[in-house]
Structures are given as structure tokens and as C-alpha cells.
C-alpha positions as CSV (number, residue, x, y, z in Angstrom):
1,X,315.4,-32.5,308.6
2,X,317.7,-32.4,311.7
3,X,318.8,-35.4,313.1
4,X,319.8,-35.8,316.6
5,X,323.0,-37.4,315.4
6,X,323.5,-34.4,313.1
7,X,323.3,-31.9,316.2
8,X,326.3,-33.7,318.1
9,X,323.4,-35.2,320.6
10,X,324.1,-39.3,321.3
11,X,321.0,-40.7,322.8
12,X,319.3,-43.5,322.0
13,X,315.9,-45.7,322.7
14,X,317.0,-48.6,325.0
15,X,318.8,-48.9,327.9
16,X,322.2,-50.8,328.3
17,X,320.4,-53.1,330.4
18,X,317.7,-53.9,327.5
19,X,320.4,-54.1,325.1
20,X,322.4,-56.5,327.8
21,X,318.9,-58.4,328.0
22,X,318.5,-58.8,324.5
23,X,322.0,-60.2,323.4
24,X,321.5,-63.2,326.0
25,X,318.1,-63.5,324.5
26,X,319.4,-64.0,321.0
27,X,322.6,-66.1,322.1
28,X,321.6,-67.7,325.6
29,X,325.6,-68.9,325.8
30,X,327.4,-65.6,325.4
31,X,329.9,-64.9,327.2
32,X,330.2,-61.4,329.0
33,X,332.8,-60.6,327.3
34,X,331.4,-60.8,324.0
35,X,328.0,-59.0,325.3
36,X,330.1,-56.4,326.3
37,X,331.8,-55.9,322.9
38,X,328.6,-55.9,321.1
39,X,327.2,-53.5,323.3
40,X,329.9,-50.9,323.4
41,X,330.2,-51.2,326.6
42,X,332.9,-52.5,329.0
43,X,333.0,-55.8,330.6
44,X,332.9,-54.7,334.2
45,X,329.5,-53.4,332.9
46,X,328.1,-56.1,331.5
47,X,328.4,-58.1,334.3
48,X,326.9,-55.5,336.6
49,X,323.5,-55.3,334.4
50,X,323.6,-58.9,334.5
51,X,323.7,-59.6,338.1
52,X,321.1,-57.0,338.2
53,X,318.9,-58.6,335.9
54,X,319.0,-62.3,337.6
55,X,318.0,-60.0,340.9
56,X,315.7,-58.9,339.3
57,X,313.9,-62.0,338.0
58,X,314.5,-61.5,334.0
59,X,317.6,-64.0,334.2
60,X,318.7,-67.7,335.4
61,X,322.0,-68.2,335.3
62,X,323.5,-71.9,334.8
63,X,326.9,-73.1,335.1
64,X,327.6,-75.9,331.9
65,X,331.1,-77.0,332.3
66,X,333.6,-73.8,332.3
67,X,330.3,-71.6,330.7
68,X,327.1,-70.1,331.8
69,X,323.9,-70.5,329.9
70,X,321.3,-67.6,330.5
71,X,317.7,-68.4,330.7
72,X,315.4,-65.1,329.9
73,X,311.9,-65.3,332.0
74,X,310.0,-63.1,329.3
75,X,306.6,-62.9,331.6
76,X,308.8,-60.4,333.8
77,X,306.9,-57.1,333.6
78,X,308.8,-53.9,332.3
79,X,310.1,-52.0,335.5
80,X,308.9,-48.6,335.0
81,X,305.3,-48.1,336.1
82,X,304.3,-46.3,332.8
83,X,304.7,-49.7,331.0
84,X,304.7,-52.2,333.9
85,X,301.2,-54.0,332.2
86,X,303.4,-55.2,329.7
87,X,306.2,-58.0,329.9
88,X,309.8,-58.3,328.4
89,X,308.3,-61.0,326.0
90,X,307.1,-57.6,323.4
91,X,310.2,-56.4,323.2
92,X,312.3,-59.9,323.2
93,X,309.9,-60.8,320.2
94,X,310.6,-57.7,318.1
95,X,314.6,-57.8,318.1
96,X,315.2,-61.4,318.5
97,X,314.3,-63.8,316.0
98,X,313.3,-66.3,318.1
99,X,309.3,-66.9,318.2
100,X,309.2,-68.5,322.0
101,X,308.9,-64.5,322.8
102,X,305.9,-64.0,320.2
């Protein structure tokens, strides 16, 4: 069977920004720059989809000392209409091990 790998495509499942959203949720003192090495994507990046995700609701950003800690507000509803009766918490709950999302 063909993969889409095998056939030179590169697509995948989640977004940069759930990916982004995800990593804080794991490690809620990350630094960008570490998200952004994780991701594969470049720090400029990261930072964008982060300051779009505390726009949006999904994250609180505090200052400790010379770092920022990252709250996650799971009850935040997925943004596309198709799955907006469902919040983040699903998807924080099946990639983080962390059972405050369950």
C-alpha cells in the first residue's frame, strides 16, 4: 500500500498551531524557542501562533521572573464550525499525559 510519504506528498493531521498548543500543554514553561525546535518550525513562528492563541482565549500568558508560564483554557471550543461542539480538552487529553484534560 501507498503511503503519502512514499508519493513525495508531506501533509499531516494537525496544524502548527495545535502542535504549538500541545507542546505548552505538555511543558507549561517552555520557552519559544524550544517550541519552535520541536515543532520544526522557526521561532518567529512560534511566537506568532502563540500570540494568536492567547487572542484567541486557549492561552494565559504569565511573566515568572525572566520566564513566561502558559496556562491552556481546555473548555475553548475547536474553531472550525464542523467541530466547534467539542473543546481543546479531547485533543489535549489524547497527546499529553496529563489527566487535568481527561
Amino acid at each position: 500500500m501507498e503511503t503519502p510519504a512514499r508519493r513525495g506528498k508531506s501533509w499531516t493531521f494537525l496544524t502548527n498551531h495545535a502542535r504549538v498548543l500541545i507542546s505548552i500543554a505538555r511543558r507549561p514553561t517552555i520557552r519559544v524557542r524550544d517550541v519552535a525546535q520541536e515543532i520544526g518550525i522557526t521561532e518567529r513562528a512560534a511566537q506568532l501562533i502563540i500570540t494568536d492563541l492567547e487572542e484567541a482565549g486557549y492561552l494565559t500568558r504569565t511573566r515568572v521572573g525572566r520566564r513566561n508560564t502558559y496556562t491552556v483554557n481546555a473548555e475553548r471550543p475547536f474553531r472550525h464550525p464542523a467541530e466547534a461542539d467539542h473543546d481543546v480538552r479531547d485533543l489535549l487529553a489524547l497527546f499529553t499525559d496529563q489527566s487535568t484534560y481527561a
